[in-house]
N, C-alpha and C positions, 0 to 999 in steps of 0.2 A: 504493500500500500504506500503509496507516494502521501505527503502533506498537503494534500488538498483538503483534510477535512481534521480536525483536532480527535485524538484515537481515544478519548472518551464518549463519541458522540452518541454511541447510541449506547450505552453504558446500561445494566439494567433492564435493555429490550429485548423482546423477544422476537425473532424476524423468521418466516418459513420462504421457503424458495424452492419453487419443482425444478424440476427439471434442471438437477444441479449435480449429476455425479459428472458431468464430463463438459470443454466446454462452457458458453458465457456464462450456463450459469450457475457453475464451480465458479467461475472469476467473482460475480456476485456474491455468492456466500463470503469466499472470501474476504470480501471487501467488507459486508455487513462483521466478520467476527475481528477483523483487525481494528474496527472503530468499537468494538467494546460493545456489541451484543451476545447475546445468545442466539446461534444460528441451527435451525432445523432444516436437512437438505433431504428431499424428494426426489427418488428416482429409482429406475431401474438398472441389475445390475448392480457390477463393482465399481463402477467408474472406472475413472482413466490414473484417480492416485494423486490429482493435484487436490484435493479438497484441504484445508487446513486441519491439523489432529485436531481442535479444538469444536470444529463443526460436527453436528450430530446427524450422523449419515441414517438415514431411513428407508426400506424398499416401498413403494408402492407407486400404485399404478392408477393416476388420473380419472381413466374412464371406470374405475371402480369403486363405489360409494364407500364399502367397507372398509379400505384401503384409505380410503382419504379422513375419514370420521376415524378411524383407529390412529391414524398421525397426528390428530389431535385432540385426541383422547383427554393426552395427559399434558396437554400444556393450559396450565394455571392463566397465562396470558399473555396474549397475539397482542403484537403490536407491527408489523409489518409484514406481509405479504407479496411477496415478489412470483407470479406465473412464467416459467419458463420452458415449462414443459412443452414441447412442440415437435413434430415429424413433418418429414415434406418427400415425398414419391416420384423424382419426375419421372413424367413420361408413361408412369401407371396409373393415374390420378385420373384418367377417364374410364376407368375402370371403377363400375359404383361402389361395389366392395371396400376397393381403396380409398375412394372417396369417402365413403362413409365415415370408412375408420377416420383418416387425416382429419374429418369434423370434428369426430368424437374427441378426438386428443387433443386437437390447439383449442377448439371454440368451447365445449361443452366441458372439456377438461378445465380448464378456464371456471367455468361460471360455477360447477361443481365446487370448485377450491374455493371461490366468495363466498357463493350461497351456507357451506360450510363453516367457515370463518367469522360471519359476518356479527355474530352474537358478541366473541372474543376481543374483534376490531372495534365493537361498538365500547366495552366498554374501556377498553384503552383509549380511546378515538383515533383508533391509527389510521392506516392506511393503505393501501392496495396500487400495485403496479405491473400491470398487464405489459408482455411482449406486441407487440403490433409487425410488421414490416413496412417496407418501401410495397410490397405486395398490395395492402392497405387501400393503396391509392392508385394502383396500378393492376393491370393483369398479364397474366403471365401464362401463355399459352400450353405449356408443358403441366403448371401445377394449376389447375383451376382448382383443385381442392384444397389447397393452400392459400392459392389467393383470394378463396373464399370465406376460408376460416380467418384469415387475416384483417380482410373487410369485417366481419362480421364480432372481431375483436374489437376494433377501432369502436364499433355501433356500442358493443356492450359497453367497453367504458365510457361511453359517454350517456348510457341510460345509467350504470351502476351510480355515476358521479351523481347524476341527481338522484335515485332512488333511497343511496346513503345519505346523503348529505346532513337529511338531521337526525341521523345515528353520531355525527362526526367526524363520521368515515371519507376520508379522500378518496379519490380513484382515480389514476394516470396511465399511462401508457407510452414506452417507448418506441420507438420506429428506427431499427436498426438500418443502414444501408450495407453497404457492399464491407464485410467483416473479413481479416484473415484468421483463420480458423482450419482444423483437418476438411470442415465440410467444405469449404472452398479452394482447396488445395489444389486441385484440379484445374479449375479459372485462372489462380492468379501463376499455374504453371505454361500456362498455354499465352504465349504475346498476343496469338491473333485475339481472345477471349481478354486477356487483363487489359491490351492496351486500348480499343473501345471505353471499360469498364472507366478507367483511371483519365481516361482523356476528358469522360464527362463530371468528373467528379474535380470538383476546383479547388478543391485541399492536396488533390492528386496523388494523395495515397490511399492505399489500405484503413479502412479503420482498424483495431485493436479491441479484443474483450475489454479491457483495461477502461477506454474511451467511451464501452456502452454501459459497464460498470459504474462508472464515476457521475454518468446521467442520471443512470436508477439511481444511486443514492443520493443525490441531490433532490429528486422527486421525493424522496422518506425526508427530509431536513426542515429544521422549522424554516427556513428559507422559502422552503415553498409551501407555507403554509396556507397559502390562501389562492393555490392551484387546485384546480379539481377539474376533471373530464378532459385532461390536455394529451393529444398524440404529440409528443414530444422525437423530431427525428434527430436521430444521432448517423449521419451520412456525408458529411464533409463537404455539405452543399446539392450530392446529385440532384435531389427531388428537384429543387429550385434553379437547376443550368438545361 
């Protein structure tokens, strides 16, 4: 963790984050336990090993009620919420089966882990930070079940934002762009693929976990305390060139 944020900041809290053994959002936990929470990490699987000892690794699985109510069972109390649980199929996503699934997991995975939560959040008054994409705002001809769980993420936090709002509860959302990561490893190996990519992005690199990391927790900060329903992108400009 760099000094971008004082490492008592969330001292005391308690923060859950899916879709965290491998990946942004391992980097996320991360970052929530070097600032001085208590981190609960969702996923399937060993991970990849980057998770910090400190974070409390947990198996389960999004689209399964039991699995999400048993993960927070036992925590006395929620104060941050980070969704990062998410799959994407190219290329098989017109296939409905696959479709289906890829809804079940980013969108309904998703509102599962709120609608869950939301008792906990309320009485912390914390708040909730959904995954979005560039997908969001865009479609994407290979992943339409992606780019629709995507859209359809953007929609929810901005109903969740009002529907909590006088529980307390925040609701945001960030919009990652073009990340390097193993899943893109591919892209940013290929010039004909990266150089397109990076020619339209006016920062002209790679983002970094690190750089989507440091957005999400500025969304949890009293700094944006008075943020609620915001797709927040973190992409170096592309959206907007």
């Amino acid at each position: 963790m760099d000094e971008t944020y004082r490492k008592d900041l969330f001292a005391g809290k308690t923060a859950l984050v899916t879709g965290a053994t491998q990946g942004i959002g391992a980097v996320i936990a991360n970052h929530f336990a070097s600032l001085g929470a208590r981190v609960v990490a969702l996923g399937l699987g060993l991970g990849d090993g980057t998770l910090d000892a400190s974070v409390q690794m947990r198996q389960a699985d999004v689209t399964r009620q039991p699995d999400v109510d048993e993960a927070l069972a036992d925590l006395d109390r929620l104060d941050i919420v980070f969704n990062c649980a998410g799959i994407i199929q190219r290329g098989a996503e017109h296939e409905l089966d696959v479709f289906q699934r890829v809804l079940d997991v980013n969108l309904t995975g998703t509102m599962r882990v709120c609608t869950a939560a939301r008792s906990r959040l309320q009485a912390a008054r914390g708040c909730i930070v959904n995954t979005a994409s560039m997908l969001t705002f865009f479609g994407g001809s290979l992943v339409p079940a992606y780019s629709a769980s995507k859209g359809g993420v953007g929609q929810l936090t901005k109903s969740l934002a009002i529907a909590y709002a006088a529980d307390g509860i925040r609701v945001n959302a960030i919009a990652p762009g073009w990340i390097a990561t193993p899943l893109t490893q591919a892209l940013q190996d290929d010039p004909a693929r990266a150089g397109p990519i990076l020619a339209r992005t006016p920062l002209a690199r790679w983002g970094t976990p690190q750089d989507v990391a440091r957005a999400a927790v500025f969304l949890c900060t009293p700094a944006a305390g008075f943020m609620t329903g915001v797709i927040l992108p973190v992409d170096g400009g592309y959206m907007v060139s």
